[in-house]
Every structure is written in structure tokens, then in C-alpha cells.
C-alpha positions in Angstrom: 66.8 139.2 149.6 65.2 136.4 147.8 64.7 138.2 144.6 68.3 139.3 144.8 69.7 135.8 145.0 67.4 134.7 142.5 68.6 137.5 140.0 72.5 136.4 140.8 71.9 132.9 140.1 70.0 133.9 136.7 73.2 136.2 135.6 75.4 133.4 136.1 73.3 131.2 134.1 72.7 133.0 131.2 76.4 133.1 130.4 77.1 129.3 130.7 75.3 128.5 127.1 77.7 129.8 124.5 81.4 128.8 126.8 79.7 125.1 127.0 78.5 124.6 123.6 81.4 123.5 121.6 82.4 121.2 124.6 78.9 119.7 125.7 78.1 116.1 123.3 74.5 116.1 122.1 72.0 113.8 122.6 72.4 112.9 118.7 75.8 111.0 117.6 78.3 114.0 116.4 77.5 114.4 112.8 74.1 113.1 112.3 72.2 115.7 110.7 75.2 115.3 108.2 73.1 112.2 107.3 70.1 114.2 106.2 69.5 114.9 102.1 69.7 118.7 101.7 66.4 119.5 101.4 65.5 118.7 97.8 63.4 121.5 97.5 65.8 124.0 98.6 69.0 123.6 96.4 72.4 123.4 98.2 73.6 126.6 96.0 70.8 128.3 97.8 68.4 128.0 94.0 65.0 126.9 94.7 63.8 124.0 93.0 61.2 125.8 90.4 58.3 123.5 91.3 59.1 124.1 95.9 55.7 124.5 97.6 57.6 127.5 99.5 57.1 130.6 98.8 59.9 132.3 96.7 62.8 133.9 98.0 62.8 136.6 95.7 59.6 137.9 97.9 62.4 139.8 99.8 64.0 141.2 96.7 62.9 144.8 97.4 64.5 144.5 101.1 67.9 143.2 99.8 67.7 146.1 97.0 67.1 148.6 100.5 70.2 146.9 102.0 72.7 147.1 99.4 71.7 150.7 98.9 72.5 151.3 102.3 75.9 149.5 101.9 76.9 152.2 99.3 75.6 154.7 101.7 77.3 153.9 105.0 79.4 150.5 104.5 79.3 148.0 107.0 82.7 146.9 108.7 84.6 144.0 107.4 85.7 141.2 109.6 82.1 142.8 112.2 79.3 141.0 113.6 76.5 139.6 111.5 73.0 139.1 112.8 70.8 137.8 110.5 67.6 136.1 110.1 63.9 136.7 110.7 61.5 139.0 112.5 63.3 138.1 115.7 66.1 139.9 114.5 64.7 142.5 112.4 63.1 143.5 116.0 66.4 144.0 117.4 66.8 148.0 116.9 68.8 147.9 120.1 71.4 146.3 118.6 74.5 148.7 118.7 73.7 149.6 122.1 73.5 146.1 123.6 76.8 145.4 122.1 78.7 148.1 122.9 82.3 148.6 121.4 81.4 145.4 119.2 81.1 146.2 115.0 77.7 144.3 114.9 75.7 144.4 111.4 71.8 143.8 111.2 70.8 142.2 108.4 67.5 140.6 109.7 64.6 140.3 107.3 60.7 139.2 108.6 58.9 135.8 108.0 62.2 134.6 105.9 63.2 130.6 106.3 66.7 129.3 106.3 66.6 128.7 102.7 66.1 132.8 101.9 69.2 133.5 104.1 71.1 131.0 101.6 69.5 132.6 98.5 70.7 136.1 99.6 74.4 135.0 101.4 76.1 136.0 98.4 74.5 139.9 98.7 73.9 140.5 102.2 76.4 137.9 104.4 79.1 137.0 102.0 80.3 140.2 101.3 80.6 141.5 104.8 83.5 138.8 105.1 81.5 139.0 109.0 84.4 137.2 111.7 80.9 136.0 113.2 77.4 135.6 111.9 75.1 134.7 114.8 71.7 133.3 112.8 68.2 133.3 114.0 66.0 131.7 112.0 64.1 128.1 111.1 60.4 128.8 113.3 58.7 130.0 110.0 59.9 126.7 108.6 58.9 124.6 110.8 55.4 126.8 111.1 55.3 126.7 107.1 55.2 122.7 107.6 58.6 122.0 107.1 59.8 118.9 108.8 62.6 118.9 111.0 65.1 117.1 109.0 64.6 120.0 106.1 64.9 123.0 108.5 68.7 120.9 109.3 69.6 120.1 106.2 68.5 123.8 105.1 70.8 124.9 107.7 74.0 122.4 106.1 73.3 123.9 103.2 73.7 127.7 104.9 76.7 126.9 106.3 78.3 125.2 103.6 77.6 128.5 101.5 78.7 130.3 103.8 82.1 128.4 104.6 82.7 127.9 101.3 83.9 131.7 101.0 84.5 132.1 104.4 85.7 129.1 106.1 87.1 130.8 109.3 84.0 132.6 109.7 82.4 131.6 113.0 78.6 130.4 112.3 77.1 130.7 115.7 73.0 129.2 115.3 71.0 130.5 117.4 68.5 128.1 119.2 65.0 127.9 118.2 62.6 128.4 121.0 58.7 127.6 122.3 56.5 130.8 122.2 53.4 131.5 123.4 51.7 131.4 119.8 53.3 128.9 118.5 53.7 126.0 121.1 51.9 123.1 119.2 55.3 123.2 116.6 57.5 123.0 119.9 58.3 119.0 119.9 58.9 119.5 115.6 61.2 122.9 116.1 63.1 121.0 119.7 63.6 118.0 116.9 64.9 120.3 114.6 67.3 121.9 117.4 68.8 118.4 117.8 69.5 117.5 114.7 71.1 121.2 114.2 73.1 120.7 117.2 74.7 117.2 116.4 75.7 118.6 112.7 77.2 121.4 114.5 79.2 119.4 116.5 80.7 117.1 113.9 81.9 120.7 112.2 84.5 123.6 112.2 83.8 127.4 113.0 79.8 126.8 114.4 78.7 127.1 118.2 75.3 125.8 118.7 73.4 128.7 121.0 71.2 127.1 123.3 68.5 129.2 124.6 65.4 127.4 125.2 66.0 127.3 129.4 66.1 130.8 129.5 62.9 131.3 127.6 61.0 129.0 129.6 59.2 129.3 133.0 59.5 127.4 136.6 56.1 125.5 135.2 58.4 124.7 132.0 55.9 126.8 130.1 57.3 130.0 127.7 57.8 133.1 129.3 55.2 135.5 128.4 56.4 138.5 129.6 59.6 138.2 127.4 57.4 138.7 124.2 55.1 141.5 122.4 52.8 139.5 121.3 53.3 135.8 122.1 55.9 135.2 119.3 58.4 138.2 119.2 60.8 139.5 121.8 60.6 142.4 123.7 63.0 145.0 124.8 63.2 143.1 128.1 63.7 139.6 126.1 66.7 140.9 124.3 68.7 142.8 126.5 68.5 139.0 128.3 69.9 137.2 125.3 72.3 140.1 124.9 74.1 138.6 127.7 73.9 134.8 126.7 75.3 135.7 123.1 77.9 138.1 124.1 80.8 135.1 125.2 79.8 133.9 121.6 81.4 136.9 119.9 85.0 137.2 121.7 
């Protein structure tokens, strides 16, 4: 009986996230991250500066090349739903069938940072002309050293490419959250959630996705038995998050 009540309550929570997030103020003034230089090592246009520490986006070349081949092949849906970002995406095979009836695209590429996603918008986002693109990335930044005023201006930078073709395209960002292998970037990627989240909110068209309760245990710890391997999601994980994002795409 317990365990039944327990399940209820955690169903009902895991669709307030997305219905309160254009409504709920954040703990940073409305605009803030609007403050931030775009990361100067990351161009606005998406270019990297030829002297960035980062690796190059062009690493993914060969992947993009595999998507548009596939776009000639079987072309995605305009107006659908774009999922992109990294590994925790790309993981997602289960995708169709945990959004049922819904046009979703997958577009996900492993280990990429924000500023890869902006490199590529043009080739795999852009073209889609996507009514929503729900975007998972910014860990590997913050990982890669990144500082959490980068990893938001990186984002600004995203969704200014992206609104600048599409401006009634729906950006919804998916929260960052702790793992199990990467705990000790936590307090920099929770930083780098705020600053996110208060941009957001001082915008048009973007939902900020919070998802860091869900993730976490009574003892405020991450859930390990939502992951594979201490960083990416399991089967389990996802058909979870499949029910926090959902109100997000209607």
C-alpha cells in the first residue's frame, strides 16, 4: 500500500516541471545570463575561434555526413520534435515508442558541448524547421573545464542561432543533472543551470526543464539505479523523463 502511494505521488510530480517553468521566477534576476560575454572562444555564429583550447567541432563531421545521408534517405517531418544533444540523447533508441503519435527526430551526437550543436544548427536543426527542439547538453563542458558562465553564454548563442531562422520555434533546455561519476562538477553544472534558467526567463519560445529532483535520492544523492554506468541513463531513467518532458511538447 505504501509503495503504491509512493508511486502516485511520484507520477504527479514528475509532470509539474515543464507546466511550472515558464511561470516559476528564478533565483537569478530575469535576464541575467543575458549579461554574460558569449563565450569568446566559441563565436556567436557558431565558428570557433581558431586558437579555442576545445576540441574542434568538426570531430563530428563524419556523423553529420551519416545524418544528412539519412535525411535524403527517409526525411524527417517538418514542423516535428527535435532531440538533440549528447550521449544522453544519442542513448535514447526508445524514442518513437516513448512518444507515441508525436513526430519526434533524434539528432543526438556523443561527448558534443553546446558550442558543436551551434556549429552544426544550420545542417542538422535548422533545416528540420522542428516546432520544438528539446536540448540536452552542457555536462561535457562543464567536465571539459568550462566555467559556468561559458556553458550559458554558449547556450545564448544556441538559441540565438537557432531563433534567428526560427523564431517561433520552442527551445525547451533540458536541465543538467548530478551523476554518479561526475558529482565533483555538480556545484559548477547547478551554477550553470541558473544562469541558463534566468536567461530563459528574460526570453521568448524557451521552457527551462528542470529535472534535477527527479534524478536525486531521499539522501539527496543521485540515483544510481537510473544509470548504466554512473553517467548515462538507462531504459528505466528514460521512460521517467519521458513523462516529465511530454507536457513540454503539446
Amino acid at each position: 500500500m505504501k509503495r503504491t502511494l509512493l508511486l502516485l505521488m511520484l507520477d504527479v510530480a514528475l509532470c509539474i516541471p515543464c507546466l511550472a517553468a515558464e511561470k516559476d521566477a528564478p533565483a537569478l534576476r530575469a535576464g541575467a545570463a543575458a549579461d554574460v560575454t558569449p563565450n569568446e572562444l566559441h563565436k556567436p555564429d557558431g565558428k570557433q575561434a581558431e586558437k579555442s583550447p576545445w576540441p574542434k567541432s568538426e570531430r563530428y563531421e563524419k556523423q553529420i555526413l551519416a545524418f544528412e545521408a539519412a535525411d535524403k534517405t527517409s526525411p524527417p517531418p517538418q514542423n516535428g520534435i527535435l532531440f538533440t544533444g549528447a550521449s544522453n540523447i544519442v542513448g535514447w533508441k526508445t524514442l518513437a515508442e516513448d512518444f507515441p503519435g508525436l513526430p519526434v527526430i533524434n539528432r543526438g551526437f556523443g561527448g558534443s558541448h553546446i558550442a558543436d550543436c551551434t556549429f552544426y544548427a544550420d545542417r542538422i536543426v535548422i533545416p528540420y524547421k522542428p516546432r520544438v527542439i528539446v536540448f540536452r547538453t552542457g555536462g561535457n563542458d562543464i567536465n571539459a573545464g568550462k566555467t559556468p558562465e561559458e556553458v550559458a553564454a554558449d547556450f545564448q548563442a544556441f538559441a540565438e542561432k537557432v531563433h534567428g531562422a526560427l523564431p517561433e520555434t520552442r527551445i525547451v533546455f533540458w536541465s543538467m543533472t548530478p551523476s554518479v561519476k561526475r558529482l565533483a562538477g555538480w556545484e559548477r553544472e547547478k551554477k550553470g543551470n541558473e544562469l541558463i534558467r534566468a536567461y530563459i526567463a528574460g526570453g521568448k519560445n524557451m521552457v527551462y526543464l528542470d529535472t534535477v529532483d527527479a534524478t536525486l535520492g531521499p539522501d539527496g544523492k543521485p540515483r544510481a539505479e537510473l544509470y548504466t554506468d554512473g553517467l548515462h541513463f538507462n531504459r528505466e531513467a528514460f521512460k521517467m523523463f519521458a513523462k516529465i518532458i511530454r507536457p513540454c511538447l503539446e
